[in-house]
N, C-alpha and C positions, 0 to 999 in steps of 0.2 A: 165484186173486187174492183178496186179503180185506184189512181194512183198515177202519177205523172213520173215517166223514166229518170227523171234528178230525183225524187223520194225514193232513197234505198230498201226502205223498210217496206212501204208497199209492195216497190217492186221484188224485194225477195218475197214476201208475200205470195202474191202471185205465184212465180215460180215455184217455191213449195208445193203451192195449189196445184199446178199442174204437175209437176211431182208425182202426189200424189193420186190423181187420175191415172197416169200414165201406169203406175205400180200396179192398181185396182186390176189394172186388165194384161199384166206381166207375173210371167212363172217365177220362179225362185233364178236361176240360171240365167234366163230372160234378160234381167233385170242391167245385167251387167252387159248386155251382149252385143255384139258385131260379128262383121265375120275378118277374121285374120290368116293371114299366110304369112308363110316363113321368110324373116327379114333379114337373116344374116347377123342378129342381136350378137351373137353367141362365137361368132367363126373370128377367124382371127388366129393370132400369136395364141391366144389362152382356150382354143375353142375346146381343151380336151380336158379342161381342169376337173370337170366329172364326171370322167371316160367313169364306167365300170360303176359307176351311184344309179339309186334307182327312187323315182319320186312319185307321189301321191299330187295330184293337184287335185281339190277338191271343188265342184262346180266349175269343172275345165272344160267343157266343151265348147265354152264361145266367149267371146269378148278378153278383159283381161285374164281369164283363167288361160284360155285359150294362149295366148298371147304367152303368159310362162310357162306351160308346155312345151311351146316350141323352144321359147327362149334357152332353157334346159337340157331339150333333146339337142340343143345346137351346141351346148357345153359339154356334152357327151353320155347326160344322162339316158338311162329308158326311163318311161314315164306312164304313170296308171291318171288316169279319171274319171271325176263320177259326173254324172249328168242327172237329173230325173225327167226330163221330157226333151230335148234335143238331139234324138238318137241318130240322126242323117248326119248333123253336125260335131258328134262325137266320132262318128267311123270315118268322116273324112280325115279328122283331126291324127285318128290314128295312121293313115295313111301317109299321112304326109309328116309323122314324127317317124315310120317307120320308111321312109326314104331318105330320110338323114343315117340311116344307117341302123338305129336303136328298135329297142323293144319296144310295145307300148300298148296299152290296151285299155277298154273302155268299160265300165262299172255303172249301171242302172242301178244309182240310190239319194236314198231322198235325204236330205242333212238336217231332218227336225225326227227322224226316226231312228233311235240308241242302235235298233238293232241291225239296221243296212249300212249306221256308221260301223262298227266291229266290224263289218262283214267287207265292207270294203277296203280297209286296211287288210283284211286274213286275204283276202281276194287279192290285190297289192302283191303282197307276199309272196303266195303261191307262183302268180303268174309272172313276176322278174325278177323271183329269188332272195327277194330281201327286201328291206325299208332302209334308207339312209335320211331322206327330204321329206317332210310335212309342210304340203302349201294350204293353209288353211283360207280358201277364198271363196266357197259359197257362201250365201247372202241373199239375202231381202230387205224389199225398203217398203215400208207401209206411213206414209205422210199425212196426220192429220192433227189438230186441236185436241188437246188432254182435253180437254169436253166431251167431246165428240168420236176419243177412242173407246174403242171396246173392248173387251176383256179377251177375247180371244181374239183380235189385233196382236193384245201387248203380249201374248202369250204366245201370238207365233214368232215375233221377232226378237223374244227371248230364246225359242229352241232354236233355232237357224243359228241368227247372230252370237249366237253366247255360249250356250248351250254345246250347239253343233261342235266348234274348234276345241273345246277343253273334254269331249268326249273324241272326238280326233286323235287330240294330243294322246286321252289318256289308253288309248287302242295302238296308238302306234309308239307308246316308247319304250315297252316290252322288246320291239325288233330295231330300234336305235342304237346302233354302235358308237363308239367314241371318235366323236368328228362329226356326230348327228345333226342338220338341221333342222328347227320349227319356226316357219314362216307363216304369219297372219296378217292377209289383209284388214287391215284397217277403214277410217276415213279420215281426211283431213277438219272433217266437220265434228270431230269429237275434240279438238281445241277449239275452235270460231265458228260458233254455227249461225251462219250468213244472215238466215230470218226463219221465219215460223212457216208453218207447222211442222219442223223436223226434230222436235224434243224427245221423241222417245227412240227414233231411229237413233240419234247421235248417240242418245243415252247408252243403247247396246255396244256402239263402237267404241266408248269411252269406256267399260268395264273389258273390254280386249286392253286395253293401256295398262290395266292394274295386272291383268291374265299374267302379259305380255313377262312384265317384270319379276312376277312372282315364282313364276314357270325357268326363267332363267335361273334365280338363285335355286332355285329347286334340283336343277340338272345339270348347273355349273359344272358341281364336282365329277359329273360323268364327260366331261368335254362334248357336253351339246348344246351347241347354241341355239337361243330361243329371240328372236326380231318381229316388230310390228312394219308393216310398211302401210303407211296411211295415202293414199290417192285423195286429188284433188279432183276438180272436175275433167271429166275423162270423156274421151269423145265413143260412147256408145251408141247401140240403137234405139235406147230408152233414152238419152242424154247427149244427141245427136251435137256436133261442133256447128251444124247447121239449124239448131230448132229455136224456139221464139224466143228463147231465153236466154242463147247463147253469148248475147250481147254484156249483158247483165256479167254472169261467170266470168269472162274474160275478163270485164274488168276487175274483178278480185283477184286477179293474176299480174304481180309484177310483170313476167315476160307476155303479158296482154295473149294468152293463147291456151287451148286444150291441150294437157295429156293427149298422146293416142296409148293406147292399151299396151303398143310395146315401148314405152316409157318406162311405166311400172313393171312390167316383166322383166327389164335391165334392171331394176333394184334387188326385183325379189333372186335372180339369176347371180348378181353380185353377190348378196349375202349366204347365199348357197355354197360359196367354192372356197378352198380352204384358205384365197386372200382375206376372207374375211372372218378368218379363224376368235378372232379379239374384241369380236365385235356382238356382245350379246344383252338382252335388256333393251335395247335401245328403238327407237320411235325414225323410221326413214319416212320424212312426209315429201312425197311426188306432186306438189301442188304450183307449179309455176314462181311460188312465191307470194302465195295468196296469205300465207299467213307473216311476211315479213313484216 
């Protein structure tokens, strides 16, 4: 890999490259991760606007999931999530959503398997009494050349990516009352994808856009709104604001800077609460301005 930092296409190159290394030896949950504490996102004039709502974050134990969690439990919700390997980092999480006052509890399940998805919604259920919020934010990112992908690559970041949130959706809107929301994370690289090798990742994020809208006219007539929130680059542990590459991403960013995690958890938190009643179908991309 070579390539001089003014050749953009190398150097996302590169970056992809290590990307994808980095994913190779990261969990599903992992992938997105930091660790986060409670930042006041939520308190304020409107912190109570979903006193009494109760939300699912899916792959919430760290990084951005993590981050709307809180952001949520600060808006008054209780709040469920599922994790598959960060069990330390989900029971603190709960901890500290359950000092803001709220319910909140933590779900060992894996989001490429139908059957731990159902179960984690009934699980949801039981233990805060209802479904009102679906964050659909587990993910995986698997980085390589269509050459060089393999069949069971493409096949795990269709069940995660794809898969996962429209088996979410379709488990959770049996317990969806009128007012309901469905929240998916997205990427901002499923409009502009920077450089190679991310074609088949983006590709999963780009069939969330089609989800996205189809799912709204679908449940419109139930007054529940259905939003995409697409992140740009975000300052994780996998995608650190400090790693080699950071230089590079910045610059794809008008305001020259990282998302941090609770960036995007003020968007998915906004469209959650009944300001944002009118607001459904639609694509919120948290990317600095990368794609201006």
């Amino acid at each position: 890999m070579s390539g001089r930092i003014g050749n953009g296409v190398c150097v996302a190159t590169a970056y992809f490259e290590a990307q994808r290394r980095a994913a190779e030896a990261t969990s599903k949950e992992e992938w997105t991760s930091t660790g986060v504490k409670a930042t006041g996102i939520g308190k304020g004039l409107t912190m109570q606007e979903l006193a009494g709502k109760n939300a699912l974050v899916t792959g919430g134990a760290r990084g951005i999931g993590a981050a709307i969690a809180i952001a949520l439990s600060e808006k008054g919700a209780n709040v469920a999530i599922t994790y598959e390997r960060s069990a330390d980092s989900a029971e603190r999480l709960v901890r500290t959503i359950e000092e803001n006052g709220r319910k909140a509890v933590a779900i060992k399940a894996d989001s490429a398997d139908p059957v731990a998805i159902q179960r984690s919604v009934d699980e949801t259920v039981r233990a805060l009494g209802g479904l009102d919020i679906l964050v659909n934010n587990a993910a995986i990112a698997r980085y390589n050349n269509i050459a060089d992908f393999t069949v069971e690559d493409i096949d795990a970041l269709l069940a995660v990516n794809v898969r996962g949130p429209v088996l979410a959706a379709k488990a959770a809107i049996p317990h969806l009352k009128e007012g309901g929301r469905i929240i998916t994370i997205g990427s901002a690289g499923a409009d502009r994808i920077a450089g190679v090798p991310g074609t088949v990742y983006y590709m999963t994020k780009g069939a969330l856009q089609a989800f996205n809208r189809g799912l709204a006219r679908e449940l419109g007539a139930r007054d529940i709104t259905v939003n995409l929130v697409q992140p740009g680059s975000t300052n994780t542990d996998s995608n650190p604001e400090t790693g080699e590459f950071a230089d590079y991403q910045r610059g794809l960013s008008a305001l020259g800077r990282f998302n941090q995690p609770e960036d995007v958890a003020a968007a998915v938190a906004f469209l959650a609460t009944p300001t944002a009643r009118q607001i459904t179908g639609t694509i919120l991309t948290v990317d600095g301005g990368a794609l201006a």
